[in-house]
PASEBA-1860 file (N, C-alpha, C; in nm, 3 decimals):
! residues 184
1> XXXXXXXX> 0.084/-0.116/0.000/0.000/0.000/0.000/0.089/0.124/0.000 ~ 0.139/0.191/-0.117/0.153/0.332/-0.119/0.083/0.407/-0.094 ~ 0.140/0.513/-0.016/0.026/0.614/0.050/0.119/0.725/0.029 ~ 0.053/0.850/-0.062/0.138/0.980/-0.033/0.105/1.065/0.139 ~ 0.176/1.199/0.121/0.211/1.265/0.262/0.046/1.303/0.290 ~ -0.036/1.339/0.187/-0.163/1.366/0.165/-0.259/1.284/0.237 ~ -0.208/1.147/0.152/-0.311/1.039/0.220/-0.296/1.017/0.317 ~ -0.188/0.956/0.397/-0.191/0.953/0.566/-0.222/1.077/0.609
9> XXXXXXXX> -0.212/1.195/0.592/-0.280/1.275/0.615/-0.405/1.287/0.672 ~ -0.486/1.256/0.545/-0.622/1.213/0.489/-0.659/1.099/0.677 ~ -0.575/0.998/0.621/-0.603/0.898/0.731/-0.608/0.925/0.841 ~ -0.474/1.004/0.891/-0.504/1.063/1.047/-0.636/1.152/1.070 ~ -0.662/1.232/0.999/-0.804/1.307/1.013/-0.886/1.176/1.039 ~ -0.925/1.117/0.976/-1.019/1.035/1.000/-1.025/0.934/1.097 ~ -0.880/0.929/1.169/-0.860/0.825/1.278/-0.923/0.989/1.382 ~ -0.867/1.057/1.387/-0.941/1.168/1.486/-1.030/1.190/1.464
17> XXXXXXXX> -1.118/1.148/1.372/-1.314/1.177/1.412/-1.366/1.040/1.463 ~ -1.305/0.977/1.369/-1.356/0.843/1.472/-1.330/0.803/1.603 ~ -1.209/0.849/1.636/-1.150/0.797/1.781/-1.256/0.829/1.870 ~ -1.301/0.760/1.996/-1.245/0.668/1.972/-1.303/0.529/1.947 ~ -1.426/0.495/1.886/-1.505/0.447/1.895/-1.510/0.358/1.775 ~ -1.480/0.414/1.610/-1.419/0.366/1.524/-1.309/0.332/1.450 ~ -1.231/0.236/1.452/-1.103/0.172/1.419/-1.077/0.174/1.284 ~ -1.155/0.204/1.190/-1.104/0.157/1.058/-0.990/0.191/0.977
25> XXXXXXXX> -0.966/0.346/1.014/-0.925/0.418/0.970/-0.732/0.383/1.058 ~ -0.763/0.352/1.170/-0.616/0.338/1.236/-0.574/0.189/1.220 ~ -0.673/0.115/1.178/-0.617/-0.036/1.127/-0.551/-0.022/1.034 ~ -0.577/0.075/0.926/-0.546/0.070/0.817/-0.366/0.143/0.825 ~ -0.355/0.263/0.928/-0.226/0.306/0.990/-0.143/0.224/1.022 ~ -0.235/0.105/1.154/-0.125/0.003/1.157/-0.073/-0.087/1.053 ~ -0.136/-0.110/0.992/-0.119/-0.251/0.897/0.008/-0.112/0.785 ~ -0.014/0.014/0.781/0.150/0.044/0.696/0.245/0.085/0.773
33> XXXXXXXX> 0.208/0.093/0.880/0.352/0.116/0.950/0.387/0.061/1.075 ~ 0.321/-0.060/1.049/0.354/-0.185/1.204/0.474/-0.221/1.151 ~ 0.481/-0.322/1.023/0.617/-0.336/0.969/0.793/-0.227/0.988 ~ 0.727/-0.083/0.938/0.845/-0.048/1.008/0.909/0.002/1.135 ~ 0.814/0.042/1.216/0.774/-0.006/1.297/0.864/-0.088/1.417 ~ 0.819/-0.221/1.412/0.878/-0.365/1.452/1.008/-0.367/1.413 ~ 1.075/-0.325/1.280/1.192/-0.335/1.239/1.260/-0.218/1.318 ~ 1.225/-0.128/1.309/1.330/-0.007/1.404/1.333/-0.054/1.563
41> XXXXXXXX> 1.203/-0.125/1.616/1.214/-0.135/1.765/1.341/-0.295/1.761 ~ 1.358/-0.377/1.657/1.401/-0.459/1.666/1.574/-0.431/1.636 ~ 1.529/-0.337/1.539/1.739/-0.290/1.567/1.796/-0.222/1.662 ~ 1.644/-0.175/1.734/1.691/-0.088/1.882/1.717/-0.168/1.978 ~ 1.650/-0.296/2.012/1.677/-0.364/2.107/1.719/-0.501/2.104 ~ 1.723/-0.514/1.941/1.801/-0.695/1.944/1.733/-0.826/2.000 ~ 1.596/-0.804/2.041/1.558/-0.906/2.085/1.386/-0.874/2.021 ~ 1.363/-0.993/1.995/1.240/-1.027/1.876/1.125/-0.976/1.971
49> XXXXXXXX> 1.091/-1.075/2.090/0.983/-1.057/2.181/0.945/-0.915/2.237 ~ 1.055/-0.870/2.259/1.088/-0.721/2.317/1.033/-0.623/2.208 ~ 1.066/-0.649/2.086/1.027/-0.543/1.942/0.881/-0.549/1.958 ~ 0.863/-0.715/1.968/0.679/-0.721/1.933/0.577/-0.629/2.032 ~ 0.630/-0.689/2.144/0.570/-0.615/2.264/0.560/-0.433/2.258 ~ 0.693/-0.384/2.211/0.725/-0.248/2.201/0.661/-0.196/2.097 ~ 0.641/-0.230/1.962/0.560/-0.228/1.875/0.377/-0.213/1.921 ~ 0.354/-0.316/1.948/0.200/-0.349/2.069/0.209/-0.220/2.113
57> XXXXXXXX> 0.250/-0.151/2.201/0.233/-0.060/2.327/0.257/0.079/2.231 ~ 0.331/0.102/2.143/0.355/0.187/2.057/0.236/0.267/1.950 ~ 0.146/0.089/1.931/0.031/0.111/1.869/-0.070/0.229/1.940 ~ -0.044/0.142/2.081/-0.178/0.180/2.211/-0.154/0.298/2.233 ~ -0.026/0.354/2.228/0.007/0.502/2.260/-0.052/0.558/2.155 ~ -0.053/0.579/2.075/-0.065/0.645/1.918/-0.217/0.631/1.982 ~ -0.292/0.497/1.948/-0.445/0.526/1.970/-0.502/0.604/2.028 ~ -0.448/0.589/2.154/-0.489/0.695/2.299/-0.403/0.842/2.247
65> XXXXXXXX> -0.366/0.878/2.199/-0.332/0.992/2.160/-0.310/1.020/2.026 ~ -0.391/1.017/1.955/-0.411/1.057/1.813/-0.501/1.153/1.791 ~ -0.577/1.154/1.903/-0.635/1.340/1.928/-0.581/1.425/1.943 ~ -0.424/1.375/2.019/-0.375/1.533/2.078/-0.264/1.586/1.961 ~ -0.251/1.519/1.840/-0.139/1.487/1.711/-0.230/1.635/1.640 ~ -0.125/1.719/1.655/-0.177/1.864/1.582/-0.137/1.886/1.441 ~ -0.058/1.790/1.417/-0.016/1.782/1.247/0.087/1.924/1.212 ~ 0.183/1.941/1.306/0.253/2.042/1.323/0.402/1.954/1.251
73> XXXXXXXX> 0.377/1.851/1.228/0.496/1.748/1.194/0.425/1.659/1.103 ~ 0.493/1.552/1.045/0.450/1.432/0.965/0.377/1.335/1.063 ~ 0.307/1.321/1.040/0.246/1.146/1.130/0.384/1.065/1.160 ~ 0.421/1.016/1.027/0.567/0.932/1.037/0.665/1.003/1.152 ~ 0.719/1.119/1.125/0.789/1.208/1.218/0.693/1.147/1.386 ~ 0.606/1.193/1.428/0.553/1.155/1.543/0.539/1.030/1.573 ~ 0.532/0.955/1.471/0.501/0.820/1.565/0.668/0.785/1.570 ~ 0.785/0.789/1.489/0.949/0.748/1.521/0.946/0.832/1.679
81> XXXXXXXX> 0.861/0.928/1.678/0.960/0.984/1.817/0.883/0.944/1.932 ~ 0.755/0.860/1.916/0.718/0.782/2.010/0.772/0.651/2.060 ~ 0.833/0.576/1.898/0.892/0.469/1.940/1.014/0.495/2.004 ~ 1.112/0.626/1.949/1.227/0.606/2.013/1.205/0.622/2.152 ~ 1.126/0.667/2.182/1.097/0.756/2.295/1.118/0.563/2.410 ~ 1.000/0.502/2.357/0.995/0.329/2.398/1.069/0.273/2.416 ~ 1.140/0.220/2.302/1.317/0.188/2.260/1.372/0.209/2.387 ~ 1.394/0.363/2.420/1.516/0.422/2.512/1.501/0.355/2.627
89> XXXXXXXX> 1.331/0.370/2.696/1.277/0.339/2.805/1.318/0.212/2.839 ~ 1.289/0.128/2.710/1.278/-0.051/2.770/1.454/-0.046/2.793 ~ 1.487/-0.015/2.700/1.650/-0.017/2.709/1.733/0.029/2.798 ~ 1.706/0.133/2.891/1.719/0.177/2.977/1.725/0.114/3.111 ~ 1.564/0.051/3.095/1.507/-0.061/3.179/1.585/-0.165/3.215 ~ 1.615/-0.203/3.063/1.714/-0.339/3.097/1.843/-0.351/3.128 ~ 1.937/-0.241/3.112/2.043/-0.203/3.138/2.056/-0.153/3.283 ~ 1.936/-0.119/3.302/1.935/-0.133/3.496/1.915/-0.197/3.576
97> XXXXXXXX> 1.836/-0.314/3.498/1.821/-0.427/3.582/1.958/-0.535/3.539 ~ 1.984/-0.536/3.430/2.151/-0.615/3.432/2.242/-0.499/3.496 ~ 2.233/-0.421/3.564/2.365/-0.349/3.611/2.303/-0.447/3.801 ~ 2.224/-0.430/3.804/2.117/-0.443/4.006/2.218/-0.616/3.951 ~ 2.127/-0.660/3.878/2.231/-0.835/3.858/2.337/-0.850/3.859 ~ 2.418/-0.784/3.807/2.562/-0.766/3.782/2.627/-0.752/3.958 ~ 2.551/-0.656/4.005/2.632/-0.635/4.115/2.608/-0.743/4.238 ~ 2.464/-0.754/4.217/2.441/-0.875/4.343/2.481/-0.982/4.294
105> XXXXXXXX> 2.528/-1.030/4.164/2.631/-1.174/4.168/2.781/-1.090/4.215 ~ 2.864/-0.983/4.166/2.956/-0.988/4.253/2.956/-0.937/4.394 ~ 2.849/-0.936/4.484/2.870/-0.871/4.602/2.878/-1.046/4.665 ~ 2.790/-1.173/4.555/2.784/-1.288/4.594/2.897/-1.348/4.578 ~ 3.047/-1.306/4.530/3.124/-1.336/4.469/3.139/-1.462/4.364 ~ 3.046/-1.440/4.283/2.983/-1.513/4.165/3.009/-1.442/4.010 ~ 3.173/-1.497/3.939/3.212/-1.378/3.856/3.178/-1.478/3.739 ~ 3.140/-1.413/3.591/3.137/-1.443/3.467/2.986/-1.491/3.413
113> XXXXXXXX> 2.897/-1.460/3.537/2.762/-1.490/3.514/2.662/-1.365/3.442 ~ 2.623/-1.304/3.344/2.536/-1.224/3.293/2.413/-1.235/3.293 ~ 2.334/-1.171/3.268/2.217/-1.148/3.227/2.158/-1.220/3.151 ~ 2.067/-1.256/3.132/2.006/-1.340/2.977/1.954/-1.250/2.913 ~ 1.899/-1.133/2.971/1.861/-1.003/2.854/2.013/-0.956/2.785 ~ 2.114/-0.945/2.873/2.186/-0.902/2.810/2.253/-0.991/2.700 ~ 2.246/-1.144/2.705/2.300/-1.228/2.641/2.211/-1.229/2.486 ~ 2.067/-1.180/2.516/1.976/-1.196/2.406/2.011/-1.064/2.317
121> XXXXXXXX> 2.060/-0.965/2.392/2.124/-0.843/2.335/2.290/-0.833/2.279 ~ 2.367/-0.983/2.298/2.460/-0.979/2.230/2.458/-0.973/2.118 ~ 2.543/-0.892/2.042/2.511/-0.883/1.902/2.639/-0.934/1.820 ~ 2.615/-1.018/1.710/2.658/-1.157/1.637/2.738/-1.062/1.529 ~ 2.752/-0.964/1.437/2.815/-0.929/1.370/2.890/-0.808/1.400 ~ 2.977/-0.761/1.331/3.053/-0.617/1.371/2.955/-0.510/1.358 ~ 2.896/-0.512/1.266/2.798/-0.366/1.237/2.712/-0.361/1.389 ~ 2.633/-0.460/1.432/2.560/-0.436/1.546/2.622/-0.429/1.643
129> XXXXXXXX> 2.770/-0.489/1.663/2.891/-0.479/1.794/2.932/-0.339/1.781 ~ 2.958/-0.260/1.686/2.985/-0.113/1.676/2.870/-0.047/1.735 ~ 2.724/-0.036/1.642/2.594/0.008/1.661/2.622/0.005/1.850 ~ 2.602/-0.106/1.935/2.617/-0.158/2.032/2.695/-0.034/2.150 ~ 2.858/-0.033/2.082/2.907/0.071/2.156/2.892/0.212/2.123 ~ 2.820/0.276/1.987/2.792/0.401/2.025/2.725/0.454/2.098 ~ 2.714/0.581/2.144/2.655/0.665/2.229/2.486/0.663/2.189 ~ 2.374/0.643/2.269/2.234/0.612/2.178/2.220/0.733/2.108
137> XXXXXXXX> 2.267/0.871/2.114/2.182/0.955/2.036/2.255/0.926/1.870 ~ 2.366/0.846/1.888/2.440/0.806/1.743/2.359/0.702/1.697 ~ 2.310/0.600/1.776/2.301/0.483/1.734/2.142/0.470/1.619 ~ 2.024/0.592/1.766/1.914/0.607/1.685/1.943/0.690/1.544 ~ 1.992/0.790/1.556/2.042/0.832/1.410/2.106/0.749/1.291 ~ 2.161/0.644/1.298/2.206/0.548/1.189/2.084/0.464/1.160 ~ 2.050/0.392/1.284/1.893/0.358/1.272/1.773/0.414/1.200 ~ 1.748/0.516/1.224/1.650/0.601/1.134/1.701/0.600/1.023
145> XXXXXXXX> 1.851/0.635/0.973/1.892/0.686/0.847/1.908/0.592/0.764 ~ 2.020/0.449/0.844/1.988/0.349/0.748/1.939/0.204/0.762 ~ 1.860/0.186/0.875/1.786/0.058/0.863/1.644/0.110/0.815 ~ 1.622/0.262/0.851/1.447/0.281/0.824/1.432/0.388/0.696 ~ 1.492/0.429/0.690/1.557/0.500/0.540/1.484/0.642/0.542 ~ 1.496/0.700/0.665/1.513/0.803/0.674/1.543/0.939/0.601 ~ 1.480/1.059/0.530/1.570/1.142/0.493/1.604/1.176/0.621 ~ 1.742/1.297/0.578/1.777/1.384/0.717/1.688/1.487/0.717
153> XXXXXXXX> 1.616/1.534/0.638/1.521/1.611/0.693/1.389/1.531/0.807 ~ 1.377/1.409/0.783/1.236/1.378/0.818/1.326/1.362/0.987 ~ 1.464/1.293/0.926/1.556/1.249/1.077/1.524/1.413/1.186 ~ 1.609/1.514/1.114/1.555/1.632/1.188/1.470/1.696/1.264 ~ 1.320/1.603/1.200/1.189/1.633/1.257/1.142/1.567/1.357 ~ 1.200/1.438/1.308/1.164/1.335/1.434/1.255/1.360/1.612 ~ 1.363/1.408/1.544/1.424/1.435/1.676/1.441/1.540/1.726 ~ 1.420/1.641/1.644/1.311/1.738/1.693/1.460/1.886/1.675
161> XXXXXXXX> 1.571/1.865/1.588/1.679/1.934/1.599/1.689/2.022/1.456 ~ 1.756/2.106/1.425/1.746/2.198/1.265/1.833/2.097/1.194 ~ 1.813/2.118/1.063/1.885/2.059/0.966/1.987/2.028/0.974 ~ 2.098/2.141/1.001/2.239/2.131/0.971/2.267/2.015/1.116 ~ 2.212/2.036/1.215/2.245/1.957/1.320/2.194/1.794/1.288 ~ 2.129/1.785/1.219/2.132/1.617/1.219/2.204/1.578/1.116 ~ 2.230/1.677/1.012/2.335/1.689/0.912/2.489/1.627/0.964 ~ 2.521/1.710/1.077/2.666/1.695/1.129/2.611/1.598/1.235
169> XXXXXXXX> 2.540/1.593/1.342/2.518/1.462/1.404/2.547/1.336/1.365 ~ 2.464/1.287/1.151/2.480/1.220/1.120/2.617/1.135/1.081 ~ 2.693/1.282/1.040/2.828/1.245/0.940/2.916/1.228/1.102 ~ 2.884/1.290/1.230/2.977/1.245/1.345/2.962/1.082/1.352 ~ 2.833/1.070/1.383/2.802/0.901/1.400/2.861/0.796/1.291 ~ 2.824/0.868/1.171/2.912/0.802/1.048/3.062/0.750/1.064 ~ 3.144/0.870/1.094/3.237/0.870/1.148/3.314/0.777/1.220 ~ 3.273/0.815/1.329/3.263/0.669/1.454/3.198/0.588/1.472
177> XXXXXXXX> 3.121/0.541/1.357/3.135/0.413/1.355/3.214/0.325/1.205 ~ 3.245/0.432/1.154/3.382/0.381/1.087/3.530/0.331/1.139 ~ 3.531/0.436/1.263/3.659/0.394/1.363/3.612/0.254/1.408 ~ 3.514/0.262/1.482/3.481/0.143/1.568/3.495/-0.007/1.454 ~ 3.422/0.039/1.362/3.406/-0.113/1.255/3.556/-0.137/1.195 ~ 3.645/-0.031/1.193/3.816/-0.065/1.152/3.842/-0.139/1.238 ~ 3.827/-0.108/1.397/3.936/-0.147/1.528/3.848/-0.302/1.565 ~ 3.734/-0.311/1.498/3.720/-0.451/1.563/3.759/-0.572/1.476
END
């Protein structure tokens, strides 16, 4: 289903008269952009179950707030900065609960034991072992730009910064993760 900037347009209006009582119009939202969707929450967090779920809750947000969407931005633009917004959270989440694990096996003096989130978050090739150690505001920016194919303008909007700054944001992250993918 191709849809120009018009038609989702078109669509969000009509998910806001119906909300919230008629769905047709936001089934039709999910079913084009669950797919990408699932794929950005899944390069954000490396683990399948985690994407689906984040995806799910991503939907529910959007539903419950697709009234308050003033169309001051793209639909697309608003819903990436809901998911990243998710992404960060769960990720966040889990990186605090493997740090609480981490320490109560060594306070147990119990060394070389990890996480299983974190083990499900090991990542198998160099591109995601680089991705892995950049800084997240690098990592979502390569993400948007090249797993979800992003322009840098739409990148700009979604993260809410002027042009030239996701411009040079991008080509920094570029950058380093050129160093990083040499040295490993």
């Amino acid at each position: 289903m191709d849809l120009t900037s018009n038609d989702i347009e078109l669509l969000v209006q009509k998910c806001q008269t119906e909300s919230p009582f008629g769905t047709s119009a936001f089934k039709e939202l999910v079913l084009l952009f669950q797919p990408s969707i699932h794929r950005f929450c899944f390069n954000y967090i490396k683990n399948d179950n985690d994407a689906e779920e984040l995806t799910q809750n991503i939907f529910i947000k959007v539903f419950h707030n697709i009234k308050n969407f003033k169309g001051e931005s793209k639909f697309k633009t608003w819903l990436y900065r809901i998911a990243i917004n998710q992404c960060a959270d769960l990720y966040n989440k889990k990186k605090k609960q493997a740090k609480i694990k981490q320490d109560m096996f060594a306070q147990r003096g119990e060394i070389g034991i990890k996480d299983n989130h974190e083990n499900s978050l090991a990542l198998t090739d160099n591109i995601d072992k680089c991705l892995n150690q950049m800084p997240q505001d690098q990592k979502e920016i390569l993400i948007l730009r090249f797993f979800e194919g992003l322009k840098v303008k739409e990148i700009s909007e979604t993260l809410d910064i002027s042009l030239s700054a996701a411009k040079m944001r991008l080509s920094r992250a570029v950058e380093h993760f050129k160093i990083l993918y040499d040295d490993s």
